[in-house]
KEDO-721265 format. One record per residue: x, y, z of N, C-alpha, C in turn; residue in three letters; residue number from 1. Coordinates in Angstrom, 3 decimals, always signed. Example, Ala and Ser with C-alpha at 12.3 -4.5 7.8 and 13.67 -1.06 7.14 Angstrom:
<nodes>
+----------+----------+----------+----------+----------+----------+----------+----------+----------+------+------+
!     n_px !     n_py !     n_pz !    ca_px !    ca_py !    ca_pz !     c_px !     c_py !     c_pz ! doti ! loba !
+----------+----------+----------+----------+----------+----------+----------+----------+----------+------+------+
!  +13.190 !   -5.690 !   +7.800 !  +12.300 !   -4.500 !   +7.800 !  +13.200 !   -3.300 !   +7.800 !  ALA !    1 !
!  +12.850 !   -2.250 !   +7.080 !  +13.670 !   -1.060 !   +7.140 !  +12.900 !   +0.030 !   +7.870 !  SER !    2 !
+----------+----------+----------+----------+----------+----------+----------+----------+----------+------+------+
</nodes>
This chain:
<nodes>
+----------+----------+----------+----------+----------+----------+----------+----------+----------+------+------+
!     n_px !     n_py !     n_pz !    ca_px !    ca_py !    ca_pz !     c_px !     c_py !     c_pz ! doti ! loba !
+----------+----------+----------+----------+----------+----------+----------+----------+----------+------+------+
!   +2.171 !  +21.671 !  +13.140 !   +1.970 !  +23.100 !  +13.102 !   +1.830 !  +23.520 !  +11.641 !  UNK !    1 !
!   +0.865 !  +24.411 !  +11.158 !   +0.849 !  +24.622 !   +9.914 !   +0.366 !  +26.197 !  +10.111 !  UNK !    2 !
!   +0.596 !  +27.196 !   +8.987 !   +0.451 !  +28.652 !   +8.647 !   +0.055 !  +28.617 !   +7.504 !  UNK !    3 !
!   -0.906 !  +29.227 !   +7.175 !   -1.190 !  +29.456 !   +6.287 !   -1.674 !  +31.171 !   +5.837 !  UNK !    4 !
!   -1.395 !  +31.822 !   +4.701 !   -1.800 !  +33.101 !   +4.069 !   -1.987 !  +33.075 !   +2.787 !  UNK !    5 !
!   -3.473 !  +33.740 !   +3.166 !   -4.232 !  +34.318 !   +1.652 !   -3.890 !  +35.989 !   +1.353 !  UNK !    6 !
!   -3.941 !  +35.606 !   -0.134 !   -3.853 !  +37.186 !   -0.368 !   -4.038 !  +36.962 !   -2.125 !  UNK !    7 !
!   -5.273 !  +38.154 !   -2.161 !   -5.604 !  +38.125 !   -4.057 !   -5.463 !  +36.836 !   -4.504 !  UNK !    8 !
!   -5.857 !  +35.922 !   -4.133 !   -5.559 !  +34.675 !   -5.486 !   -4.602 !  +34.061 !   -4.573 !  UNK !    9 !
!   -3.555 !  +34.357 !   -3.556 !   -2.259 !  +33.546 !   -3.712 !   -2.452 !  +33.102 !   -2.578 !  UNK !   10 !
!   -2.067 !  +31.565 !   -2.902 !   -1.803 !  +31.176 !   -1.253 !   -1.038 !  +30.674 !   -0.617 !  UNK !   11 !
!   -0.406 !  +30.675 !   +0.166 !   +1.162 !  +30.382 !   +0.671 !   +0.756 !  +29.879 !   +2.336 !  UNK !   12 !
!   +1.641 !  +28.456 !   +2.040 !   +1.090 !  +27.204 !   +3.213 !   +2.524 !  +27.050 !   +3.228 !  UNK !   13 !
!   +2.766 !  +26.859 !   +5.059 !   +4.020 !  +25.998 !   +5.440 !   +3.363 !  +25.097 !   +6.592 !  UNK !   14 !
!   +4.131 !  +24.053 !   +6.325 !   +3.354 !  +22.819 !   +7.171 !   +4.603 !  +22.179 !   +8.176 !  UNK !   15 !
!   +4.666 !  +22.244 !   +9.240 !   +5.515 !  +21.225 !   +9.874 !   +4.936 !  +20.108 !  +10.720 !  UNK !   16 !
!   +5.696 !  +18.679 !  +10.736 !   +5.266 !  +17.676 !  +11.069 !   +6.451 !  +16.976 !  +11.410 !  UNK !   17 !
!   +6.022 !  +15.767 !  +12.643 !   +6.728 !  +14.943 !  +12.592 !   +6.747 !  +13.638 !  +12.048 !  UNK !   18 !
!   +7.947 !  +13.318 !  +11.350 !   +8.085 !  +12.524 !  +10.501 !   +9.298 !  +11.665 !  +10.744 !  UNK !   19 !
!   +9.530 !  +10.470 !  +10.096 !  +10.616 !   +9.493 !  +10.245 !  +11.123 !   +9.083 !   +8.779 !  UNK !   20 !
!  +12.708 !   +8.603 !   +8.307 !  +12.672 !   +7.560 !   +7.508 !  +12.768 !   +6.406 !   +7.397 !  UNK !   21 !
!  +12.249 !   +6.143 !   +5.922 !  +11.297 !   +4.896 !   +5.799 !  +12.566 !   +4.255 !   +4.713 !  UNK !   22 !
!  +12.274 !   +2.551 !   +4.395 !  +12.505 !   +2.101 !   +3.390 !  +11.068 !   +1.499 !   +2.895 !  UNK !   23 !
!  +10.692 !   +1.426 !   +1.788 !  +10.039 !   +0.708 !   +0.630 !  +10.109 !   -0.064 !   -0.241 !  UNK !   24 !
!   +9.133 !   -0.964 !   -0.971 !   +9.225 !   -1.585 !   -1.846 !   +7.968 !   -0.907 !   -3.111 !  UNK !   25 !
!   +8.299 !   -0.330 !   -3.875 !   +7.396 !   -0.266 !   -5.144 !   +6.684 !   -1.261 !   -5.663 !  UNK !   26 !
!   +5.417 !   -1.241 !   -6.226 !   +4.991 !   -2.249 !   -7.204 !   +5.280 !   -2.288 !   -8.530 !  UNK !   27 !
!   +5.915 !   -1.439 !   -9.173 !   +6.664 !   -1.696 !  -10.362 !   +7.642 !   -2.493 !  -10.668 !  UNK !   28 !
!   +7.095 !   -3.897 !  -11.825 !   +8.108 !   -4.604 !  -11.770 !   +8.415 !   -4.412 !  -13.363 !  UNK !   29 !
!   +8.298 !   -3.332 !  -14.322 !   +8.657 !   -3.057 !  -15.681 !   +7.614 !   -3.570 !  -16.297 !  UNK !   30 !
!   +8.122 !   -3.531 !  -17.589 !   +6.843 !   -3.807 !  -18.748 !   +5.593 !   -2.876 !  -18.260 !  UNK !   31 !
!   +5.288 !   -1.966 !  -17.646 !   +4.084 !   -1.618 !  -17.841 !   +3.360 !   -2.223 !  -16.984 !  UNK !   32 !
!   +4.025 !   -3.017 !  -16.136 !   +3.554 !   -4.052 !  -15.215 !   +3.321 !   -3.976 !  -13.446 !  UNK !   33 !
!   +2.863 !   -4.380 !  -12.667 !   +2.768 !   -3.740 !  -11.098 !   +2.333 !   -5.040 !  -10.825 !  UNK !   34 !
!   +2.932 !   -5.088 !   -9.402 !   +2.530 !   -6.546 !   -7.948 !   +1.609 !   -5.218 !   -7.308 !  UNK !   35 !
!   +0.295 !   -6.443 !   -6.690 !   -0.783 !   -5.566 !   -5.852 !   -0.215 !   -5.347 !   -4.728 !  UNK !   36 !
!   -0.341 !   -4.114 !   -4.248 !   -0.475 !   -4.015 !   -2.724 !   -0.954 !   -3.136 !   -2.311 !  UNK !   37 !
!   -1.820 !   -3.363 !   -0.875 !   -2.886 !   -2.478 !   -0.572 !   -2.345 !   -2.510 !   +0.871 !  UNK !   38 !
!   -2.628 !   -1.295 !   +1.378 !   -2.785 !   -0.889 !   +2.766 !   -4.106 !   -0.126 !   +3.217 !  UNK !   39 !
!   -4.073 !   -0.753 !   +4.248 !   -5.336 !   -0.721 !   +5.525 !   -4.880 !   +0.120 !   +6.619 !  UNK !   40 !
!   -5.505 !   +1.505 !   +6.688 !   -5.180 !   +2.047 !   +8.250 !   -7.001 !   +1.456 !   +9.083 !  UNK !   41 !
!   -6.296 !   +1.483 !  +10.236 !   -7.630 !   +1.565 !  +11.326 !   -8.999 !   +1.108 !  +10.527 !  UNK !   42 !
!   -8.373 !   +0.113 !  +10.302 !   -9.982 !   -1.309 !  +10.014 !   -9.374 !   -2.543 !  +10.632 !  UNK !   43 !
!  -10.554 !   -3.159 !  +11.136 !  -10.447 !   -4.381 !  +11.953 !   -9.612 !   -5.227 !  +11.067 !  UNK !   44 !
!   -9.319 !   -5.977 !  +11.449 !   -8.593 !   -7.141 !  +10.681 !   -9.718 !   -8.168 !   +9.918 !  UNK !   45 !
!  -10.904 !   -8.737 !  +10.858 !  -11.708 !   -9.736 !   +9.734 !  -11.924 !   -9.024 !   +8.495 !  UNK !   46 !
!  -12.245 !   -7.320 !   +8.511 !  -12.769 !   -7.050 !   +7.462 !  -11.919 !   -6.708 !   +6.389 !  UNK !   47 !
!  -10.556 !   -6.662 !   +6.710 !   -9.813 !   -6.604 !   +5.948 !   -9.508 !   -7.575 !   +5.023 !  UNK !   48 !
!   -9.503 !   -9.152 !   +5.733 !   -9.719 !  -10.636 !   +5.354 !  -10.951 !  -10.382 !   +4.248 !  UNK !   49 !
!  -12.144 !   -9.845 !   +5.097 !  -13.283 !  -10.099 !   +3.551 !  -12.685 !   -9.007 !   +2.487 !  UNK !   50 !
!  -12.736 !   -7.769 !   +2.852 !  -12.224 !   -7.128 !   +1.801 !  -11.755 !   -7.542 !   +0.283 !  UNK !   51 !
!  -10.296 !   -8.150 !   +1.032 !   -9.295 !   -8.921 !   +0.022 !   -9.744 !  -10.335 !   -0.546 !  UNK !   52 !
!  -10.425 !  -10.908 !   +0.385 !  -11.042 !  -12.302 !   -0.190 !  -11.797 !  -11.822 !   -1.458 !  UNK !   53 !
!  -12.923 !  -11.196 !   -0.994 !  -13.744 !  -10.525 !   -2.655 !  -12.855 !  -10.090 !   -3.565 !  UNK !   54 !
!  -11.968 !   -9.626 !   -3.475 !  -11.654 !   -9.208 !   -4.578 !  -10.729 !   -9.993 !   -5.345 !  UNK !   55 !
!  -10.017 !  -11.233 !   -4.636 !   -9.525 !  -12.398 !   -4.688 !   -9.946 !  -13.023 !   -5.679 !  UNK !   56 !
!  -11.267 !  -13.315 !   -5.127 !  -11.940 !  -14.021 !   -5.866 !  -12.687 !  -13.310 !   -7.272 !  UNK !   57 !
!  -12.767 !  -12.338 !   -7.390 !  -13.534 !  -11.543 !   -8.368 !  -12.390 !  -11.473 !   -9.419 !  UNK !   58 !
!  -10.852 !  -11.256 !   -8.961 !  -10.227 !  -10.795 !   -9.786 !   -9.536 !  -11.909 !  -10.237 !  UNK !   59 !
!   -9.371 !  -12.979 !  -10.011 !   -8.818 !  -14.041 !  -10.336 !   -6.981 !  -13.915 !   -9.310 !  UNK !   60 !
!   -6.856 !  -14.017 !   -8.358 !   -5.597 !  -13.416 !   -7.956 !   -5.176 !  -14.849 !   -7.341 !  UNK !   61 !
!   -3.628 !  -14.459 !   -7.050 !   -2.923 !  -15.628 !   -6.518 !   -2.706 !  -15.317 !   -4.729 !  UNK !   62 !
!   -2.254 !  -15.838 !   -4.408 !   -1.846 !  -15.573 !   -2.649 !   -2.122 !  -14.559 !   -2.734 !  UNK !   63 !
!   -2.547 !  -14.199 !   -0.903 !   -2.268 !  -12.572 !   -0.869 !   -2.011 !  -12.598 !   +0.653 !  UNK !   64 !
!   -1.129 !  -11.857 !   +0.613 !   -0.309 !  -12.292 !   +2.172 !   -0.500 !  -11.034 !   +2.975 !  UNK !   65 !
!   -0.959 !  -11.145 !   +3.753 !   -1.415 !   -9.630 !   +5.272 !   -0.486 !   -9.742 !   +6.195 !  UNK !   66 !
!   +0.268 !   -8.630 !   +6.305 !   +0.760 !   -8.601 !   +7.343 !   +0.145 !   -7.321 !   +8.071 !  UNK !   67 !
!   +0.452 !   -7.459 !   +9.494 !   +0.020 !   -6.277 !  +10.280 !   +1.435 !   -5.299 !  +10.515 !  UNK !   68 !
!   +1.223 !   -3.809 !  +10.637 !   +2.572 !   -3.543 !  +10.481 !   +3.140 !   -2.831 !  +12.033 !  UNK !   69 !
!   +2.646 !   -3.278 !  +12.828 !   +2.771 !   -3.326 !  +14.485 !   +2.005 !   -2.889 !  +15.346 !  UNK !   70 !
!   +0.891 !   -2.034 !  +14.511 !   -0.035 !   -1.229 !  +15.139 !   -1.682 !   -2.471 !  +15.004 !  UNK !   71 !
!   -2.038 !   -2.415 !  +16.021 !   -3.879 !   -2.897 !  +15.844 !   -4.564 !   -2.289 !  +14.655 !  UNK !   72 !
!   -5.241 !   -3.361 !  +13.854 !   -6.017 !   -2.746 !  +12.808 !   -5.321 !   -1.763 !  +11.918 !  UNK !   73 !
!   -3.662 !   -1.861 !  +11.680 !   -2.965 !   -1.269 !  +10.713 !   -2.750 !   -2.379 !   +9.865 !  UNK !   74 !
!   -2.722 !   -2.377 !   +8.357 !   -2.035 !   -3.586 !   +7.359 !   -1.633 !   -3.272 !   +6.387 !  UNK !   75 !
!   -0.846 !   -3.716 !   +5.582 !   -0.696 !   -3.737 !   +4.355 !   -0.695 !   -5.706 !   +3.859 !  UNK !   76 !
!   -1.286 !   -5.691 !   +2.506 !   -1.117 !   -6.921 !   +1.955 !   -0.313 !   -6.768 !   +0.477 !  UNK !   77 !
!   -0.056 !   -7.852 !   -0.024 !   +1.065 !   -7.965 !   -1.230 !   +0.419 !   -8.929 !   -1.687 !  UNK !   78 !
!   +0.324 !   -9.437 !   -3.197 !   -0.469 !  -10.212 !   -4.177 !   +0.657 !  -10.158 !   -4.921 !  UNK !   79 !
!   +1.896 !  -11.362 !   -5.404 !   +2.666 !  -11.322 !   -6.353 !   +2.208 !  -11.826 !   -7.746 !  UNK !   80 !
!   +1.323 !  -11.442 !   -8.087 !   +0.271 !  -11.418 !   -9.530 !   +1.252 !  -10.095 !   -9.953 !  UNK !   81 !
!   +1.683 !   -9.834 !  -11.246 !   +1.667 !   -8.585 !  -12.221 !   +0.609 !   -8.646 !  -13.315 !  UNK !   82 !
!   +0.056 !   -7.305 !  -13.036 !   -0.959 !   -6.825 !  -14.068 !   -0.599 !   -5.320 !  -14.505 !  UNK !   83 !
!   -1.170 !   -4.985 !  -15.681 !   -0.828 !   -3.848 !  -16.408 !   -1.255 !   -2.811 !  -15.143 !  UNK !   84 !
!   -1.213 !   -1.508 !  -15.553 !   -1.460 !   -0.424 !  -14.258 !   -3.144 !   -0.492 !  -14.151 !  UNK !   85 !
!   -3.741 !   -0.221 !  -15.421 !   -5.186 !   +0.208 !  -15.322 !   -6.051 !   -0.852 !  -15.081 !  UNK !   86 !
!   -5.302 !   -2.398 !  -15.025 !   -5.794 !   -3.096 !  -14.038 !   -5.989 !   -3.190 !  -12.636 !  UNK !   87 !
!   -4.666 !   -2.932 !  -12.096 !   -4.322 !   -2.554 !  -10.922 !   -4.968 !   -1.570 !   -9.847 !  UNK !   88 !
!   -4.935 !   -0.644 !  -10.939 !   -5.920 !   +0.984 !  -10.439 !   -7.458 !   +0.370 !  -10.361 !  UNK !   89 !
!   -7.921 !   -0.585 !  -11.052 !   -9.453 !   -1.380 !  -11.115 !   -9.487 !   -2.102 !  -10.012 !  UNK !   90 !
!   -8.566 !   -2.743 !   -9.369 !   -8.384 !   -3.610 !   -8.347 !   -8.365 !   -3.181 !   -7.165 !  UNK !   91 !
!   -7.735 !   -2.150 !   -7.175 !   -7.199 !   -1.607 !   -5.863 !   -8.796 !   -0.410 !   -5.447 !  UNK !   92 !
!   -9.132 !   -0.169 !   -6.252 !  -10.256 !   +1.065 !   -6.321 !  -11.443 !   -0.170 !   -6.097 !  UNK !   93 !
!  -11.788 !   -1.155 !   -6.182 !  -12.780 !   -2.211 !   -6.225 !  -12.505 !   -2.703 !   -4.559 !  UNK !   94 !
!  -11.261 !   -2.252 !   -3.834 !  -10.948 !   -3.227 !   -2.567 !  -11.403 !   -1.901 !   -1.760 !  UNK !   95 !
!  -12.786 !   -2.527 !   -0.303 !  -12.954 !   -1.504 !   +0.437 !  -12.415 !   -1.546 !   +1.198 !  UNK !   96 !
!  -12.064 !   -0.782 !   +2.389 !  -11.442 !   -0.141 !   +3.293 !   -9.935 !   +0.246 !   +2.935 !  UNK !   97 !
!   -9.490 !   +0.255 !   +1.145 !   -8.570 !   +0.600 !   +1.129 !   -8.119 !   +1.912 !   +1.508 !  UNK !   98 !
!   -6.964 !   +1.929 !   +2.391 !   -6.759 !   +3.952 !   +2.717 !   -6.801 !   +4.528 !   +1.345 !  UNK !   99 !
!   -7.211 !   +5.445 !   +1.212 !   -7.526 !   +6.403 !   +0.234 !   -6.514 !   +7.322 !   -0.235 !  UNK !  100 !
!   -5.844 !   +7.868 !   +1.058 !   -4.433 !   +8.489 !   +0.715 !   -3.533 !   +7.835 !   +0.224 !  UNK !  101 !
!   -3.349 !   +5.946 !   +0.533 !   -2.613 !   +5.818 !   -0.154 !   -2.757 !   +5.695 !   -1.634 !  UNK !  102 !
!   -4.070 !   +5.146 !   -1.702 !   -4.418 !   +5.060 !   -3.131 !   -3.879 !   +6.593 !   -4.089 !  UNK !  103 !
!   -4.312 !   +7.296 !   -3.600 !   -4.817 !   +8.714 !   -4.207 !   -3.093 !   +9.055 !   -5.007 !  UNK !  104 !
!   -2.396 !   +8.694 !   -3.604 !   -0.443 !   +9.017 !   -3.787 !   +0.042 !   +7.865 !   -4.821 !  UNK !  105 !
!   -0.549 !   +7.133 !   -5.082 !   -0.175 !   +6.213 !   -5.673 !   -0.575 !   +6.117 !   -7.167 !  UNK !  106 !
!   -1.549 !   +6.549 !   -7.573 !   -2.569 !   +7.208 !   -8.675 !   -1.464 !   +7.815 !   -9.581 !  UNK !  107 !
!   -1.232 !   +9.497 !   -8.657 !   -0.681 !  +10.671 !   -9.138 !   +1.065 !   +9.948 !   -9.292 !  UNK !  108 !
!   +1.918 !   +9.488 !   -8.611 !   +3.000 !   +8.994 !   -8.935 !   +2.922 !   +8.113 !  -10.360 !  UNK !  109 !
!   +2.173 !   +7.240 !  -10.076 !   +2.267 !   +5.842 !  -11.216 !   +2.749 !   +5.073 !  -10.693 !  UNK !  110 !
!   +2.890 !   +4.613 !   -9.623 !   +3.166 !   +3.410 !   -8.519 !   +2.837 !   +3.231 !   -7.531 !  UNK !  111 !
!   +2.564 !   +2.559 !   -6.651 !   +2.578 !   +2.207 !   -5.045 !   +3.752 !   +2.044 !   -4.402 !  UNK !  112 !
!   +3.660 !   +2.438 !   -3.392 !   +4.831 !   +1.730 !   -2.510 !   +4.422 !   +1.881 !   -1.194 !  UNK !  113 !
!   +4.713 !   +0.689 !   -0.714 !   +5.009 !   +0.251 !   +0.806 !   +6.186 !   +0.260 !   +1.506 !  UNK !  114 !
!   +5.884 !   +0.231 !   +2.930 !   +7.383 !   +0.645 !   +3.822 !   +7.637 !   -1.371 !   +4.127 !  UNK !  115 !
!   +8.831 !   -1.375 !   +4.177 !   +9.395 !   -2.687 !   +5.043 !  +10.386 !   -2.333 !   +5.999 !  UNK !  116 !
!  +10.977 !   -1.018 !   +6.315 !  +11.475 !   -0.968 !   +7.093 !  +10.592 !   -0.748 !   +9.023 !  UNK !  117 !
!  +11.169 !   -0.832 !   +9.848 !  +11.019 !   -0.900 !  +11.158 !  +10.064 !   +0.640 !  +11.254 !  UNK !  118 !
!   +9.117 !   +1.072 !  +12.189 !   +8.679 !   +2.700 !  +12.091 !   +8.669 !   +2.647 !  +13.890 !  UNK !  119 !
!   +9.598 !   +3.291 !  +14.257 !   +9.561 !   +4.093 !  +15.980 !   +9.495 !   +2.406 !  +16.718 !  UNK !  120 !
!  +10.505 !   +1.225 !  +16.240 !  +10.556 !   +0.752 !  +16.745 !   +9.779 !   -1.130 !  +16.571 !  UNK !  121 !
!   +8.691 !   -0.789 !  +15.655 !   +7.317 !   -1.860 !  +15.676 !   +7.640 !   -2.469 !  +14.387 !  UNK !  122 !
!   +7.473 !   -3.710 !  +14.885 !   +7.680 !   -5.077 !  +13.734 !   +5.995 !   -5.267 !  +13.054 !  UNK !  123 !
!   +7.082 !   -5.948 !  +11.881 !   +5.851 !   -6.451 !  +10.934 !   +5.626 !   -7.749 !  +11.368 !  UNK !  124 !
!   +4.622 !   -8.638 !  +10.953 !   +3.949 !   -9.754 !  +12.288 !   +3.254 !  -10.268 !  +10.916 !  UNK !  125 !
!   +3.362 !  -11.809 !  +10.168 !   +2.184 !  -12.235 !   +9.372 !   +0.911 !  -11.999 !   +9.872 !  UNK !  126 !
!   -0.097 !  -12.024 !   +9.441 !   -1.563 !  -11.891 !  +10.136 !   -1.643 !  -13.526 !   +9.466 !  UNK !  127 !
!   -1.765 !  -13.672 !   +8.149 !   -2.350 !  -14.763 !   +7.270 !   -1.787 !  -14.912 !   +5.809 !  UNK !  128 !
!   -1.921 !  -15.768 !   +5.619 !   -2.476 !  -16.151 !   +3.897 !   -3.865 !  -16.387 !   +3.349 !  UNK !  129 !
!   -4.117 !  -15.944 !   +2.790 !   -5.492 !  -16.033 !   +1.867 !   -4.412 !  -16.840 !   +0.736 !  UNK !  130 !
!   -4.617 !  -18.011 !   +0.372 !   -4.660 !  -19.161 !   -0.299 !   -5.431 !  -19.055 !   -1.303 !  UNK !  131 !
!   -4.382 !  -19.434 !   -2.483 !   -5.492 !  -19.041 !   -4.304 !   -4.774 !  -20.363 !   -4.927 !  UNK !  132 !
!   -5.453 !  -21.416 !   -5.988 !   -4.443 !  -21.823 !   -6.364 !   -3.926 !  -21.334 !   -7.859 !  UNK !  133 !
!   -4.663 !  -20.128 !   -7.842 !   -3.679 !  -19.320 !   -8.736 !   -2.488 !  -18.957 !   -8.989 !  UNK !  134 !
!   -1.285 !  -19.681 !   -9.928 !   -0.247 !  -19.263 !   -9.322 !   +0.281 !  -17.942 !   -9.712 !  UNK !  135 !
!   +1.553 !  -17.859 !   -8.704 !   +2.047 !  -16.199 !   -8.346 !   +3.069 !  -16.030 !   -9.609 !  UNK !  136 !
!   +3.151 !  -14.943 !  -10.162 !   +4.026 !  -14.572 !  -11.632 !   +5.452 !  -13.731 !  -11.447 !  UNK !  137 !
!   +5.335 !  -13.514 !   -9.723 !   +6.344 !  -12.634 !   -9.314 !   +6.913 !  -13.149 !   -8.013 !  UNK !  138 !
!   +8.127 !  -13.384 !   -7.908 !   +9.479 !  -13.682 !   -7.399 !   +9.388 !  -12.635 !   -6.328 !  UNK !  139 !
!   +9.096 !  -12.279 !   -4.869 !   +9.279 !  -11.058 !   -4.243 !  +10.351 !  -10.924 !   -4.115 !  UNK !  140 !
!  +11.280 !  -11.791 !   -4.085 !  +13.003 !  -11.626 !   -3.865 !  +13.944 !  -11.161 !   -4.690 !  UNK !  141 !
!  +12.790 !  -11.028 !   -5.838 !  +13.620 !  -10.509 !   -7.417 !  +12.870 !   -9.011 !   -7.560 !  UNK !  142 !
!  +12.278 !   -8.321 !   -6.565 !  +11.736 !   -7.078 !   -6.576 !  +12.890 !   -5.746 !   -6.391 !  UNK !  143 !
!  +13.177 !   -5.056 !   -7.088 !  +14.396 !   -4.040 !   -7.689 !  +13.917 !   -2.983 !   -7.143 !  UNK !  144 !
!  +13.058 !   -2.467 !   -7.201 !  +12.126 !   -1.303 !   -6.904 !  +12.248 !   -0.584 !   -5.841 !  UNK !  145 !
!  +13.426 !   -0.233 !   -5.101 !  +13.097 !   -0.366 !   -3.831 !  +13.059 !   +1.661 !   -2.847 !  UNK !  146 !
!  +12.776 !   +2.065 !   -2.664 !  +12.765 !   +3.564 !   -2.510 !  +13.108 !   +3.726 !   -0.705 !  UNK !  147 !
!  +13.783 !   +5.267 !   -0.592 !  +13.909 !   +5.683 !   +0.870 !  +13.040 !   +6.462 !   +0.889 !  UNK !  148 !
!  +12.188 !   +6.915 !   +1.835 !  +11.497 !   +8.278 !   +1.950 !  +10.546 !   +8.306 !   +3.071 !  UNK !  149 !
!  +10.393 !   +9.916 !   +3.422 !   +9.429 !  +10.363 !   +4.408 !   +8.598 !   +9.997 !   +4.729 !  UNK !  150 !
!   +7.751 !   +9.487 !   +5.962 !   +6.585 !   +9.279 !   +6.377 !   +6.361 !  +10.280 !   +7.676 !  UNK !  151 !
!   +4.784 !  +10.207 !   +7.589 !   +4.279 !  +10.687 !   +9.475 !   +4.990 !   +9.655 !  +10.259 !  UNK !  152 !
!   +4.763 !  +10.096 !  +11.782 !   +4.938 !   +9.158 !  +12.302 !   +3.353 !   +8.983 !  +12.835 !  UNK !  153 !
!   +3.182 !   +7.669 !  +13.360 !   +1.871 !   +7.204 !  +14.299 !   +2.054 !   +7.174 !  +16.021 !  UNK !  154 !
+----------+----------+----------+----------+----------+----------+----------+----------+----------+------+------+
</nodes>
């Protein structure tokens, strides 16, 4: 449900929604530094595979691990590579079918973050590995970063 009023110049929006909480993991691992991760709403899964493969390969990257996050054609993937931000922002902006909102929220903060907690019930499920023998520079088990917060629900 949302209201909205104009008047001279001013505009005054109240929005209600339903929503759940979440836990996260940030890609900030200090130094100026970020682990990739991208999320996929409502794209097939092969193309998500090419997606990330190109850019795999373009960017020089190590593993990159897909999971699905319980929903069909929902994903997020993780790349434990650290690169400076305005690499990152090159990477992630170069990968298609990335969601855009998340990108966009992620831009304006100065980080990413992904959920690992449970949402209305639905598990996270490996899809794959995309295999690099690039190796990985980041420890996911040594990731500090970790945030609570709001989401929609699906």
């Amino acid at each position: 449900m949302n209201f909205r009023f104009d008047y001279r110049g001013w505009h005054f929006h109240i929005g209600l929604s339903r929503s759940v909480r979440a836990s996260g993991v940030c890609s900030d691992v200090g130094n100026g530094k970020h682990i990739l991760m991208w999320d996929f709403d409502n794209v097939p899964g092969d193309d998500v595979v090419y997606a990330l493969s190109e850019v795999q390969e373009k960017h020089h990257l190590s593993s990159i691990y897909l999971i699905n996050t319980g929903l069909p054609r929902y994903y997020h993937a993780y790349c434990f590579t650290a690169r400076k931000w305005p690499e990152v922002l090159y990477i992630l902006a170069d990968t298609k079918f990335l969601d855009q909102v998340y990108f966009k929220i992620g831009v304006i903060r100065g980080f990413f973050t992904l959920r690992y907690s449970k949402k209305e019930g639905r598990r996270f499920r490996q899809e794959t590995v995309l295999t690099s023998p690039i190796p990985q520079d980041v420890d996911p088990f040594q990731l500090t970063h970790l945030v609570k917060y709001w989401t929609k629900r699906l």
